[in-house]
PDB file of N, CA, C and O in Angstrom:
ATOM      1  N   UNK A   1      -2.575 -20.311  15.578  1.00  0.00           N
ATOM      2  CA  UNK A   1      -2.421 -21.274  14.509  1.00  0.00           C
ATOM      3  C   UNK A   1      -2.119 -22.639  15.112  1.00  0.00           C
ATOM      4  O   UNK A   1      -1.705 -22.594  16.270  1.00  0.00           O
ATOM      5  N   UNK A   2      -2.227 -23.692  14.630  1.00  0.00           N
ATOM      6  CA  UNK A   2      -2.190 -24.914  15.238  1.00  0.00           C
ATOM      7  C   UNK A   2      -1.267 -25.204  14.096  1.00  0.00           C
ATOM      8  O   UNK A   2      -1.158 -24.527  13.074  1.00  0.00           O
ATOM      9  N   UNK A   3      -0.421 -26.631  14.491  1.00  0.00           N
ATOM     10  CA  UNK A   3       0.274 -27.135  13.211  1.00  0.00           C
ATOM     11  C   UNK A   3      -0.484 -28.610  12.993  1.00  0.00           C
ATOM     12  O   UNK A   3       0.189 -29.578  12.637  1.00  0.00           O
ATOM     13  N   UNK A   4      -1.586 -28.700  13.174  1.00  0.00           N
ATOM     14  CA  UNK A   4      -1.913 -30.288  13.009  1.00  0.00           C
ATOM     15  C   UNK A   4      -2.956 -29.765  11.813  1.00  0.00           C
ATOM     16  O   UNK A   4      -3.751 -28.837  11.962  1.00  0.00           O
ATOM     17  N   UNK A   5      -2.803 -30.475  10.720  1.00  0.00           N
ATOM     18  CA  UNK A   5      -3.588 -30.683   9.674  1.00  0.00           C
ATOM     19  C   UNK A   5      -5.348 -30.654  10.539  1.00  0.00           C
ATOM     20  O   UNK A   5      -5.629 -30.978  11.693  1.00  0.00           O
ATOM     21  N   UNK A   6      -5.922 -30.323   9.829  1.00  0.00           N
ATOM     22  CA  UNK A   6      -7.584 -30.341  10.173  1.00  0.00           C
ATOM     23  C   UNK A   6      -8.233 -31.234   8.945  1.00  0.00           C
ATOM     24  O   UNK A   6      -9.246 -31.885   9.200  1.00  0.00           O
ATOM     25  N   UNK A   7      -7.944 -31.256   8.269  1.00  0.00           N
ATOM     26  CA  UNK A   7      -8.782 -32.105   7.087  1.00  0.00           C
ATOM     27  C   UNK A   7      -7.901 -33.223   6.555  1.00  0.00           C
ATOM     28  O   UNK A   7      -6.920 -32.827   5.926  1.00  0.00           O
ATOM     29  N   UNK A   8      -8.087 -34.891   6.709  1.00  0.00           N
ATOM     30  CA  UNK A   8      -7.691 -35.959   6.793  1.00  0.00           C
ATOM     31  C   UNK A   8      -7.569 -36.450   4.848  1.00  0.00           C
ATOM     32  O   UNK A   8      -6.917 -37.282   4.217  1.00  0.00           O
ATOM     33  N   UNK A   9      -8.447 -35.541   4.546  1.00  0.00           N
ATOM     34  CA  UNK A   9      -7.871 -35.464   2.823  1.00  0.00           C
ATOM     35  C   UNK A   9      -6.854 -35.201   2.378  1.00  0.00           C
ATOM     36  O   UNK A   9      -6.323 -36.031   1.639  1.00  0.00           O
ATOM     37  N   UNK A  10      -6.253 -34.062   2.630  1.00  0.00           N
ATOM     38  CA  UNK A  10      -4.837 -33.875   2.240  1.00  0.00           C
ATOM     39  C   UNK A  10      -4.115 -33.944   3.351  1.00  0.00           C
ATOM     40  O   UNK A  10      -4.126 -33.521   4.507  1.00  0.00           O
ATOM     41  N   UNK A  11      -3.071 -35.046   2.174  1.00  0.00           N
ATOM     42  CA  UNK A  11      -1.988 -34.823   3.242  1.00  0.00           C
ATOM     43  C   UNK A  11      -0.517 -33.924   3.934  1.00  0.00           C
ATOM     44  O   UNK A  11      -0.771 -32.737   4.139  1.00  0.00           O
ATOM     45  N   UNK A  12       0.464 -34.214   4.182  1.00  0.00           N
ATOM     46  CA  UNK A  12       0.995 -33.212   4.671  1.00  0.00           C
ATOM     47  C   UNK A  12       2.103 -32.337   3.424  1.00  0.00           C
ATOM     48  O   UNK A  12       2.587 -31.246   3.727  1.00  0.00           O
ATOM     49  N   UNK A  13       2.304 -32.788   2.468  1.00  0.00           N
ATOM     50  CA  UNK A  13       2.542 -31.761   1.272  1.00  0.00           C
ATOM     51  C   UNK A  13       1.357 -30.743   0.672  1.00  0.00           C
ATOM     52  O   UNK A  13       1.446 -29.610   0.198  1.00  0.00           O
ATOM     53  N   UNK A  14       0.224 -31.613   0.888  1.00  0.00           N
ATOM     54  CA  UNK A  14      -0.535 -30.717   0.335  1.00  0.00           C
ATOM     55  C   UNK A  14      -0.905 -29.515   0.965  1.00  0.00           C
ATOM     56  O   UNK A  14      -0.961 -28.369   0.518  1.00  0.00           O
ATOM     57  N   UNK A  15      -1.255 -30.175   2.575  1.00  0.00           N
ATOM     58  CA  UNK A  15      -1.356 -29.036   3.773  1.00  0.00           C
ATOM     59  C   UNK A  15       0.016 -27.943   3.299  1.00  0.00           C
ATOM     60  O   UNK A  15      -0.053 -26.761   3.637  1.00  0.00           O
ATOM     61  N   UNK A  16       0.675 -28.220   2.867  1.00  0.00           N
ATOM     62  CA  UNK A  16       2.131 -27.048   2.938  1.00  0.00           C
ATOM     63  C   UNK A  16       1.566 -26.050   1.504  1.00  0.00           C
ATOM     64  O   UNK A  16       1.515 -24.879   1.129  1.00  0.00           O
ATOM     65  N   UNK A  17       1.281 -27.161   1.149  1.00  0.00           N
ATOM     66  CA  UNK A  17       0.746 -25.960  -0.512  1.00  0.00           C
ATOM     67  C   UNK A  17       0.011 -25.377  -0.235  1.00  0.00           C
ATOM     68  O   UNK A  17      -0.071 -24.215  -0.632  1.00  0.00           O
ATOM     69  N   UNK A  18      -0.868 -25.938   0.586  1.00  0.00           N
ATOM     70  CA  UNK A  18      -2.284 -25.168   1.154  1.00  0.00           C
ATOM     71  C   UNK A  18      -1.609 -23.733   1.809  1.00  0.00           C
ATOM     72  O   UNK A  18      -1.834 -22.674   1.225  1.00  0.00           O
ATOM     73  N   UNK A  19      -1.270 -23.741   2.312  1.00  0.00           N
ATOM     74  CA  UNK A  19      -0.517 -22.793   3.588  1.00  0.00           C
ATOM     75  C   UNK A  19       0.185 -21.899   3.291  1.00  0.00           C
ATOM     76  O   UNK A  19       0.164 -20.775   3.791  1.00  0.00           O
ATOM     77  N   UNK A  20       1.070 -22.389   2.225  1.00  0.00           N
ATOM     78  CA  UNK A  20       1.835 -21.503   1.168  1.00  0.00           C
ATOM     79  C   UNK A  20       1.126 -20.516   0.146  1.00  0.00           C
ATOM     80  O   UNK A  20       1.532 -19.382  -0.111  1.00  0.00           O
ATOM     81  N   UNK A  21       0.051 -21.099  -0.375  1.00  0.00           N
ATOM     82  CA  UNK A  21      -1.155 -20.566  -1.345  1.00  0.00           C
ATOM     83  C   UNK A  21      -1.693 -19.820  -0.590  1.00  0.00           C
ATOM     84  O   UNK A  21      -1.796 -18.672  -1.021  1.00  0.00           O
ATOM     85  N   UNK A  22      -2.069 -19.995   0.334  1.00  0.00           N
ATOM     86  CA  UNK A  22      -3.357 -18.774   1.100  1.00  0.00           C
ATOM     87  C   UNK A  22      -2.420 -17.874   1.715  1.00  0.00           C
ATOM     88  O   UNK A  22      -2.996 -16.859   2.107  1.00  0.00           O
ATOM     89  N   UNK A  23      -0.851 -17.881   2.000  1.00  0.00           N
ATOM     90  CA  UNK A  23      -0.293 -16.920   2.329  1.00  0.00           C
ATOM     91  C   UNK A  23       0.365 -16.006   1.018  1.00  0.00           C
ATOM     92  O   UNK A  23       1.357 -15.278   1.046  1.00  0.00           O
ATOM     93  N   UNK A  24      -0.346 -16.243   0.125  1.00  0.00           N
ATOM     94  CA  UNK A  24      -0.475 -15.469  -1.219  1.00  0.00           C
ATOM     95  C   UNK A  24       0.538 -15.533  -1.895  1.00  0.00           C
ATOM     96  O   UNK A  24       0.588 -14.538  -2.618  1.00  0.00           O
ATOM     97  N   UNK A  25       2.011 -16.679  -2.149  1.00  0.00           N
ATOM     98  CA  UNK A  25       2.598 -16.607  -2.824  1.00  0.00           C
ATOM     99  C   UNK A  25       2.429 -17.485  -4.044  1.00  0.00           C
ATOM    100  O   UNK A  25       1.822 -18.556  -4.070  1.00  0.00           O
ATOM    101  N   UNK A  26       3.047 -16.889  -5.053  1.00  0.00           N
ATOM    102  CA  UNK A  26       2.736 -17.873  -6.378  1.00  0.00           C
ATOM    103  C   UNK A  26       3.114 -19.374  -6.158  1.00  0.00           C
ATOM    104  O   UNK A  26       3.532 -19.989  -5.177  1.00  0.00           O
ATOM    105  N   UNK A  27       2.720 -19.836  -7.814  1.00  0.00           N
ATOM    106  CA  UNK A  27       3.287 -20.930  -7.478  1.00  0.00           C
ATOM    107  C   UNK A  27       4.747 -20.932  -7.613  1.00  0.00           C
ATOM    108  O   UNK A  27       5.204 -21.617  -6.698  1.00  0.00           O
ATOM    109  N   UNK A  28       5.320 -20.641  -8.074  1.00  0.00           N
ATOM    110  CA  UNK A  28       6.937 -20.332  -8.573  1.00  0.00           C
ATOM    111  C   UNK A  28       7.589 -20.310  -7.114  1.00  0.00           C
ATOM    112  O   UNK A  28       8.613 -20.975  -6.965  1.00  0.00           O
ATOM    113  N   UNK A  29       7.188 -19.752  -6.262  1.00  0.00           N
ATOM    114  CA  UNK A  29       7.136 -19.036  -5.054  1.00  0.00           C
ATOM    115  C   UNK A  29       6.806 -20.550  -4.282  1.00  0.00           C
ATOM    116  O   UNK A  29       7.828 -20.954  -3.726  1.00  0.00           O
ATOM    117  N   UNK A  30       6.183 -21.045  -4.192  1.00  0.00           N
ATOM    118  CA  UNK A  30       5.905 -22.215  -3.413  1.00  0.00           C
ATOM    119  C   UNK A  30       6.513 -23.060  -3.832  1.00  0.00           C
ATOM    120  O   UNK A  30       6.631 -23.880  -2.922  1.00  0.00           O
ATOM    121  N   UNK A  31       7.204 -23.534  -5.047  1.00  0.00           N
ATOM    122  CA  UNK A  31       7.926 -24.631  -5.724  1.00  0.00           C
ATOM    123  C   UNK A  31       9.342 -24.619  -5.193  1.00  0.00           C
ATOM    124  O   UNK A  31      10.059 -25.600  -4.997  1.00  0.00           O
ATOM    125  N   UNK A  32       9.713 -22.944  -4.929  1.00  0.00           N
ATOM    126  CA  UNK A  32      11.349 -22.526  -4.404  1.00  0.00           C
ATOM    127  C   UNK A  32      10.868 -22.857  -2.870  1.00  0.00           C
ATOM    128  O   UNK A  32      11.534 -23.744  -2.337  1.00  0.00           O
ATOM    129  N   UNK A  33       9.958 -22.364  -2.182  1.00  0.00           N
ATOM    130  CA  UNK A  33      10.051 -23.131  -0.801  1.00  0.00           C
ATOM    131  C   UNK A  33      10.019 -24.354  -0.255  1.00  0.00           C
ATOM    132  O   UNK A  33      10.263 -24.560   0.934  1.00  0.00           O
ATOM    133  N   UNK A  34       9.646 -25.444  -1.284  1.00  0.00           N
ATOM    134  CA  UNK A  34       9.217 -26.488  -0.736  1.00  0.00           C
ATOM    135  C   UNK A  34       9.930 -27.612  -1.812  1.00  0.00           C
ATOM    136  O   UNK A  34       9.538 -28.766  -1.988  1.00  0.00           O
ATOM    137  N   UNK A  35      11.112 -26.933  -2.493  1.00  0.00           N
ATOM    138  CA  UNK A  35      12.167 -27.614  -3.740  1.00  0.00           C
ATOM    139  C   UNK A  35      11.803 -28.920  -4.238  1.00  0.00           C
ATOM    140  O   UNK A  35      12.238 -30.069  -4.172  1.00  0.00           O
ATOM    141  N   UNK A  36      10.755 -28.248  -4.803  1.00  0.00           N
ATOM    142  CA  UNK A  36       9.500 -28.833  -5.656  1.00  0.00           C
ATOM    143  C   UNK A  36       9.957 -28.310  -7.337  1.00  0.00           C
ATOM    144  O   UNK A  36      10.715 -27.364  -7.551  1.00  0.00           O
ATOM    145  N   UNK A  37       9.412 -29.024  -8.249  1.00  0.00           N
ATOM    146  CA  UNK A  37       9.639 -27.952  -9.336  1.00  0.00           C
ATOM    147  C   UNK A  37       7.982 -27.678  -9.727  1.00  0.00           C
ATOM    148  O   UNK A  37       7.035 -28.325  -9.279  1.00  0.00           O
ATOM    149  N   UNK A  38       7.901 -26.311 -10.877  1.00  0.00           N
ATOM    150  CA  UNK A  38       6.935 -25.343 -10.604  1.00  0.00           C
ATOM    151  C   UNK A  38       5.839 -26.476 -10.924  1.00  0.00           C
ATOM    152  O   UNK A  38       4.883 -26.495 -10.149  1.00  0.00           O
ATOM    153  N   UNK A  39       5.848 -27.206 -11.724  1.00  0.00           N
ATOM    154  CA  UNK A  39       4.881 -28.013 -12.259  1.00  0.00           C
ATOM    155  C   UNK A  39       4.285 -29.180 -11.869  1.00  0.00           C
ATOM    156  O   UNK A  39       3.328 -29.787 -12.350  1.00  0.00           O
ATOM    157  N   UNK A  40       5.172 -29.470 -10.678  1.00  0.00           N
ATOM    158  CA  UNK A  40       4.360 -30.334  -9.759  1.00  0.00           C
ATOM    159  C   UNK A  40       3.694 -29.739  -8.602  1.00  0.00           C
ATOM    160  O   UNK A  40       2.971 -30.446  -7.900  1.00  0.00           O
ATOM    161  N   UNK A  41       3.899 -28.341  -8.308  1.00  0.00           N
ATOM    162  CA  UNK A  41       2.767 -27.574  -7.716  1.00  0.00           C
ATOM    163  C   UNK A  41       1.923 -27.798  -8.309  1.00  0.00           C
ATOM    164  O   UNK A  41       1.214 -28.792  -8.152  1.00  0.00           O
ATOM    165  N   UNK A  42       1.709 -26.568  -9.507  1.00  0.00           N
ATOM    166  CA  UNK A  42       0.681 -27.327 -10.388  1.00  0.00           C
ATOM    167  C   UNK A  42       0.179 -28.482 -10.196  1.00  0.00           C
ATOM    168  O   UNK A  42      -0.884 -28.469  -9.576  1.00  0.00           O
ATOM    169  N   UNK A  43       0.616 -29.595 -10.547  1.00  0.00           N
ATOM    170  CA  UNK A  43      -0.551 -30.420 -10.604  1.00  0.00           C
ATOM    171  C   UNK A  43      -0.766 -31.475  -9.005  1.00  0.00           C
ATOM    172  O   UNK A  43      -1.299 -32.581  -8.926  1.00  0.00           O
ATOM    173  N   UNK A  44      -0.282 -30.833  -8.144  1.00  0.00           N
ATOM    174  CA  UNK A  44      -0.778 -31.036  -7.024  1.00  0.00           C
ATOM    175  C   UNK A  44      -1.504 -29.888  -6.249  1.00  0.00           C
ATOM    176  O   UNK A  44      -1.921 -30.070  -5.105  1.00  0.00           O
ATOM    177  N   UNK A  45      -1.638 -28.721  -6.899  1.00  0.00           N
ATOM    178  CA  UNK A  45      -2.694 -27.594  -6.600  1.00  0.00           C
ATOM    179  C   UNK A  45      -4.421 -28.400  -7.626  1.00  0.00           C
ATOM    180  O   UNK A  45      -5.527 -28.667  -7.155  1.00  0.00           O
ATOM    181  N   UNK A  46      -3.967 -28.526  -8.885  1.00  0.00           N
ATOM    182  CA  UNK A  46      -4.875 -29.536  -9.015  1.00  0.00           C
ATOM    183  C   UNK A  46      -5.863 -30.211  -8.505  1.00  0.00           C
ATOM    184  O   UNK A  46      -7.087 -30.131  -8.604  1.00  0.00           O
ATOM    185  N   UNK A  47      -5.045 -30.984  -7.865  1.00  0.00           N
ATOM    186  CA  UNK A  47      -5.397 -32.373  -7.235  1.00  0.00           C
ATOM    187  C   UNK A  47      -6.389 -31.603  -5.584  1.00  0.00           C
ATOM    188  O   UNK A  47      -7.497 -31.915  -5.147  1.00  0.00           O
ATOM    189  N   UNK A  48      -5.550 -30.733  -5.157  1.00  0.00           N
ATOM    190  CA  UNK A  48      -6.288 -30.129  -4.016  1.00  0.00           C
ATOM    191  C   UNK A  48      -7.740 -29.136  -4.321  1.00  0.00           C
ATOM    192  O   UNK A  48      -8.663 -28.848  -3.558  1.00  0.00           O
ATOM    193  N   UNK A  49      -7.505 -28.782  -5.709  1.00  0.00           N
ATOM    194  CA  UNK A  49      -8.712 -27.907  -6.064  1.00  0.00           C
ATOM    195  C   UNK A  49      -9.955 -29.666  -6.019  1.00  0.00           C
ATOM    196  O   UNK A  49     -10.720 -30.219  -5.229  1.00  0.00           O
ATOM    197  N   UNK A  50      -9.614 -29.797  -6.916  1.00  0.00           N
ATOM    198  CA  UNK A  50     -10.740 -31.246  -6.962  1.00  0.00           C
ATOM    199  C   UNK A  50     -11.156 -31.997  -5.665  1.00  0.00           C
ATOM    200  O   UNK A  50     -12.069 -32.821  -5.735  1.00  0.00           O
ATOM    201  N   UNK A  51     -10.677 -31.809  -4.761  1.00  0.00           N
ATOM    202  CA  UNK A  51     -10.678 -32.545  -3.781  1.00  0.00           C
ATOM    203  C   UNK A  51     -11.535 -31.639  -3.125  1.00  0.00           C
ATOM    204  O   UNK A  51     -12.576 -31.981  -2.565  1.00  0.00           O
ATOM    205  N   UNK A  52     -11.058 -30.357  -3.198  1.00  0.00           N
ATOM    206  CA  UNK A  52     -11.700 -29.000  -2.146  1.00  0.00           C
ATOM    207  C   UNK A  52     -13.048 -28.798  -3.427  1.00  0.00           C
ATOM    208  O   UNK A  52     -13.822 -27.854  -3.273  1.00  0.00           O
ATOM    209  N   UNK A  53     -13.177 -29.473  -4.295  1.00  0.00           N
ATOM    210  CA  UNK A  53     -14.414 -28.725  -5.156  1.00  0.00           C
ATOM    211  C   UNK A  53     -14.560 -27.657  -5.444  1.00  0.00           C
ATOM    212  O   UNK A  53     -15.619 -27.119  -5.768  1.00  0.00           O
ATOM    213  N   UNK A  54     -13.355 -27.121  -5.356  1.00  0.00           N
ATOM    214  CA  UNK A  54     -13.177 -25.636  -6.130  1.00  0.00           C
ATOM    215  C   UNK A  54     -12.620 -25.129  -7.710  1.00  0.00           C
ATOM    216  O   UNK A  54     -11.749 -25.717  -8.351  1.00  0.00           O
ATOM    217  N   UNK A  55     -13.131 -24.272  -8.016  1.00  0.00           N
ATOM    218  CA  UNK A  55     -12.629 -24.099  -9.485  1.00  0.00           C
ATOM    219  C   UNK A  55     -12.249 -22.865  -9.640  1.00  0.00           C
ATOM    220  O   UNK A  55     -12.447 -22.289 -10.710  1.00  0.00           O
ATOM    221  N   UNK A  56     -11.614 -22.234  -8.545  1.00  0.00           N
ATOM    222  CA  UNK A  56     -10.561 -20.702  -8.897  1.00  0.00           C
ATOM    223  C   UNK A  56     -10.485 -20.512  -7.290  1.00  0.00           C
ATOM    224  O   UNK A  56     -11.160 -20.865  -6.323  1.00  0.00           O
ATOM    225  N   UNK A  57      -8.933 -19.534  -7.591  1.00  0.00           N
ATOM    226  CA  UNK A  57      -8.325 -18.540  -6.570  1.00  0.00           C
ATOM    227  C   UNK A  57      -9.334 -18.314  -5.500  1.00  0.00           C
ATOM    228  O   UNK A  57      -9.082 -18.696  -4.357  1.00  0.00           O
ATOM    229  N   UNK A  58     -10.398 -17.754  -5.769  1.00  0.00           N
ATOM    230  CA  UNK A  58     -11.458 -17.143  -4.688  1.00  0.00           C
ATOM    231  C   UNK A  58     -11.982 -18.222  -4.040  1.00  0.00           C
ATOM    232  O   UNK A  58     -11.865 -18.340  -2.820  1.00  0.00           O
ATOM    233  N   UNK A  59     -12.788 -19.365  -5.011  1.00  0.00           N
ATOM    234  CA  UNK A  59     -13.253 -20.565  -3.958  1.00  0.00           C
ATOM    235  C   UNK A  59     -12.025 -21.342  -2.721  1.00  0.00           C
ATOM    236  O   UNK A  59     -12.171 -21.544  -1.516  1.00  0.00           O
ATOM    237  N   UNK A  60     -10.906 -21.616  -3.588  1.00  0.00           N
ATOM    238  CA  UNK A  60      -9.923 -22.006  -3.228  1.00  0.00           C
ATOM    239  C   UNK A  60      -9.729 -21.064  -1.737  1.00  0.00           C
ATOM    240  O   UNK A  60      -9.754 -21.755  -0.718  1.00  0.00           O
ATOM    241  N   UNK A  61      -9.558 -19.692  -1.553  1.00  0.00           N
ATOM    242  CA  UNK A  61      -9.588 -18.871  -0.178  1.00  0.00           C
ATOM    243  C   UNK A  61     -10.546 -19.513   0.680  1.00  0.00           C
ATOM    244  O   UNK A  61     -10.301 -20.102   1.733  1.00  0.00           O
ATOM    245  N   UNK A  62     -11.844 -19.313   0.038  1.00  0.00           N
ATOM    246  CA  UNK A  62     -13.093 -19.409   0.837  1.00  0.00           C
ATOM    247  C   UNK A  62     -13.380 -20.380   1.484  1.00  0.00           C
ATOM    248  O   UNK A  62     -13.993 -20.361   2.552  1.00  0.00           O
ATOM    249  N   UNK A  63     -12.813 -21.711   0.688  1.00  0.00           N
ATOM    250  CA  UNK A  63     -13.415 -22.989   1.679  1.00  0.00           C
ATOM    251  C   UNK A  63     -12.503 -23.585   2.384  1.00  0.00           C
ATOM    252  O   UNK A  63     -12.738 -24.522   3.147  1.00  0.00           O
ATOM    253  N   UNK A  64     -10.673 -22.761   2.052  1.00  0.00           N
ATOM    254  CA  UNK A  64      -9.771 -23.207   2.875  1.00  0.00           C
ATOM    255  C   UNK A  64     -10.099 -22.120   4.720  1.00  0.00           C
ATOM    256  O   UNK A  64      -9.882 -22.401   5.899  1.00  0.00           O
ATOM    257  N   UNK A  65     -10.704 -20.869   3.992  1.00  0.00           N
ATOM    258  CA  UNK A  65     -11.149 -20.195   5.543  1.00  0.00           C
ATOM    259  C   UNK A  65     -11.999 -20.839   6.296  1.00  0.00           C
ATOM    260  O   UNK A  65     -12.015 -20.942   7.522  1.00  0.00           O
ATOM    261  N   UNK A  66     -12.886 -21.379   5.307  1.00  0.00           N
ATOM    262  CA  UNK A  66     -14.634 -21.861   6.073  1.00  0.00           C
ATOM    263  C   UNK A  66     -14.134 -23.167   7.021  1.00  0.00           C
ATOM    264  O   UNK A  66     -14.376 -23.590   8.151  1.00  0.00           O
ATOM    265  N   UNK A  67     -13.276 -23.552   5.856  1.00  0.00           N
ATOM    266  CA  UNK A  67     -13.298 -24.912   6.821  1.00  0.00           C
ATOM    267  C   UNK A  67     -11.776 -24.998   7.942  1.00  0.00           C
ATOM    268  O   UNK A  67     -11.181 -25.922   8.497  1.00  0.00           O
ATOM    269  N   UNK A  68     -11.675 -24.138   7.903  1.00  0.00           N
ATOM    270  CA  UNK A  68     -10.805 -23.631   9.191  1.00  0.00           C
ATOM    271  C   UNK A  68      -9.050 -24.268   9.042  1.00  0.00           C
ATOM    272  O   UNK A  68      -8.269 -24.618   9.927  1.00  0.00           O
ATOM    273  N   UNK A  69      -8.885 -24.218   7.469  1.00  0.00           N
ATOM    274  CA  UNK A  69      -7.549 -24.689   6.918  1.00  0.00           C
ATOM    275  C   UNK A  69      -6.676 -23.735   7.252  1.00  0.00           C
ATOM    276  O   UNK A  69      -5.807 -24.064   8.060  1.00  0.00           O
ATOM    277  N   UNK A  70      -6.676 -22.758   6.891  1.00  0.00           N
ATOM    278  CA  UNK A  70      -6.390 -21.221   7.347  1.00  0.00           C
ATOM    279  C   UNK A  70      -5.346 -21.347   8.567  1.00  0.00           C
ATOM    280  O   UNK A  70      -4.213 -20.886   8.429  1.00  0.00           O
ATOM    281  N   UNK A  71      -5.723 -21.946   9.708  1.00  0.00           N
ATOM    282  CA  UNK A  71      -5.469 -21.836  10.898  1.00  0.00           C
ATOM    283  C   UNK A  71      -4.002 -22.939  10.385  1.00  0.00           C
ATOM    284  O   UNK A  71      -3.255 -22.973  11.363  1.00  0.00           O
ATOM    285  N   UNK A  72      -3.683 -23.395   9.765  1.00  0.00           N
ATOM    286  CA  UNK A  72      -2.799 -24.626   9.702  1.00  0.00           C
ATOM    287  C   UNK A  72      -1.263 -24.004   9.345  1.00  0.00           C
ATOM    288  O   UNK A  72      -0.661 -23.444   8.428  1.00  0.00           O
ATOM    289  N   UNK A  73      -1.068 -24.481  10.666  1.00  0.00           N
ATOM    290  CA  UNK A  73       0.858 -23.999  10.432  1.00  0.00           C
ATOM    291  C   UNK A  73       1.985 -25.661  10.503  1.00  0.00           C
ATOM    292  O   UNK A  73       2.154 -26.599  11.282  1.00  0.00           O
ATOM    293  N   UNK A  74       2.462 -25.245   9.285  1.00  0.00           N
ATOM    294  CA  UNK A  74       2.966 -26.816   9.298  1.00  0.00           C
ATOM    295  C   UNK A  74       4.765 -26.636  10.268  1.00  0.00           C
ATOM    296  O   UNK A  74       5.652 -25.789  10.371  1.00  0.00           O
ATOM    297  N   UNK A  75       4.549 -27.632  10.635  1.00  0.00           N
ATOM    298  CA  UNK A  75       5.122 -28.119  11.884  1.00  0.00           C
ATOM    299  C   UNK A  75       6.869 -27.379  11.608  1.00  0.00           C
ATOM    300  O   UNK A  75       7.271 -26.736  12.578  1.00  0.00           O
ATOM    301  N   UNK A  76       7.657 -27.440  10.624  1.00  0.00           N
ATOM    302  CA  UNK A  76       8.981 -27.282  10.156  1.00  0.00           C
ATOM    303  C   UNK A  76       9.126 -26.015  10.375  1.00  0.00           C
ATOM    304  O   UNK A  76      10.245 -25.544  10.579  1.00  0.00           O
ATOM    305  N   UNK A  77       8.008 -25.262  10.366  1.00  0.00           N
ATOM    306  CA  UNK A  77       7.662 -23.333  10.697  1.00  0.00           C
ATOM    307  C   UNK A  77       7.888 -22.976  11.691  1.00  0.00           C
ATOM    308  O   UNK A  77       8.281 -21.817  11.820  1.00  0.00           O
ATOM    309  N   UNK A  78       7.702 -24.005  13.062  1.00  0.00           N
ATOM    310  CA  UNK A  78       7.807 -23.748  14.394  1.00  0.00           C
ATOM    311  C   UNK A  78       9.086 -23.550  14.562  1.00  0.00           C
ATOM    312  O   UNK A  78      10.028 -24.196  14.103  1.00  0.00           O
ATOM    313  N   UNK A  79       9.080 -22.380  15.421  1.00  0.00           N
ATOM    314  CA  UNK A  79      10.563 -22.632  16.033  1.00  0.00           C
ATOM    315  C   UNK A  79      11.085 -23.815  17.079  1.00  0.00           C
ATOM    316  O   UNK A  79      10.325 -24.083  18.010  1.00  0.00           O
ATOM    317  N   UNK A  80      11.603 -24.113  17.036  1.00  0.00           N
ATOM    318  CA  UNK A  80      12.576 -25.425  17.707  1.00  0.00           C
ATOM    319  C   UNK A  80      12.239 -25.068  19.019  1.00  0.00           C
ATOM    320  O   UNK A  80      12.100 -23.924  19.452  1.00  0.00           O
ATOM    321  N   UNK A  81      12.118 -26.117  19.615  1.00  0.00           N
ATOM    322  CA  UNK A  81      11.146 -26.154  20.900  1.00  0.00           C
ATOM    323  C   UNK A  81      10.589 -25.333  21.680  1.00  0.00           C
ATOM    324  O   UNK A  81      11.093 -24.873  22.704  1.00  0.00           O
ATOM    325  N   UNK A  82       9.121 -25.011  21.085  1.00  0.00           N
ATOM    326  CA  UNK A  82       8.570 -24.494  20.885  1.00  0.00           C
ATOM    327  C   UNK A  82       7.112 -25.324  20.506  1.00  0.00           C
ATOM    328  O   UNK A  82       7.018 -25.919  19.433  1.00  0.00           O
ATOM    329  N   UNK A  83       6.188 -25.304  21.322  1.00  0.00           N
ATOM    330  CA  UNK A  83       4.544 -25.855  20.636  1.00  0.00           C
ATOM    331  C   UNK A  83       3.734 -24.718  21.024  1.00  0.00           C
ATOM    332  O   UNK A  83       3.833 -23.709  21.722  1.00  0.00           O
ATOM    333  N   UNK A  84       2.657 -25.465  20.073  1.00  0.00           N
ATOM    334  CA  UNK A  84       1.383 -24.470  19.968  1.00  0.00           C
ATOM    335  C   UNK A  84       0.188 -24.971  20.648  1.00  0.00           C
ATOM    336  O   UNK A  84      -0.070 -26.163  20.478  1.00  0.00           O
ATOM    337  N   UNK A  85      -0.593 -24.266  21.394  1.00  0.00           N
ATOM    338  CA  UNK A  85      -1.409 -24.300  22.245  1.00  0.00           C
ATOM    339  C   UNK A  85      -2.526 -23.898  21.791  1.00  0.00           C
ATOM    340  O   UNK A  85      -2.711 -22.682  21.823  1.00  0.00           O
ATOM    341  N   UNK A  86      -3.703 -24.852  21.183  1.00  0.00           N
ATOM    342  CA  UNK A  86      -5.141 -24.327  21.273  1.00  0.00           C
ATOM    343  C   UNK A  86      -5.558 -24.453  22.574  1.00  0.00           C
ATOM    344  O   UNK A  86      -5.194 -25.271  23.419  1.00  0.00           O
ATOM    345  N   UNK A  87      -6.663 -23.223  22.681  1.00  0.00           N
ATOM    346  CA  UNK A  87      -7.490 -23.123  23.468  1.00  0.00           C
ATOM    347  C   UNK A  87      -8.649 -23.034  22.931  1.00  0.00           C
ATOM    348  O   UNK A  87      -9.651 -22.921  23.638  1.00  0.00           O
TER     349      UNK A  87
END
């Protein structure tokens, strides 16, 4: 996993929703991790569907895999000194 964002569209809240979402928790679930309330997930899941041109759960997987979002570990996840190494 890398922690550097790959797509210059969203930025780094959204990358976290992103990350949070494809690791399959709700939104309720992503709002308590990121002490958000539920409804501005919502409408910043929104904002990332439109952007990603998706219109459900499944596209939303598919083009965060295709386009290699998937791989994105945001930086606060790492353990304390500690980096990640692509090869």
């Amino acid at each position: 996993m890398t922690h550097r964002q790959t797509d210059k569209r969203f930025n780094q809240r959204e990358c976290e929703i992103i990350f949070f979402t494809l690791q399959r928790l709700s939104r309720k679930e992503v709002a308590r991790k990121l002490n958000l309330s539920y409804r501005t997930i919502e409408n910043k899941l929104q904002s990332i569907y439109e952007k990603a041109g998706v219109q459900n759960g499944q596209q939303f997987i598919d083009y965060f895999c295709t386009s290699g979002m998937n791989q994105y570990l945001p930086p606060e996840l790492l353990p304390s000194g500690r980096h990640v190494i692509s090869v």
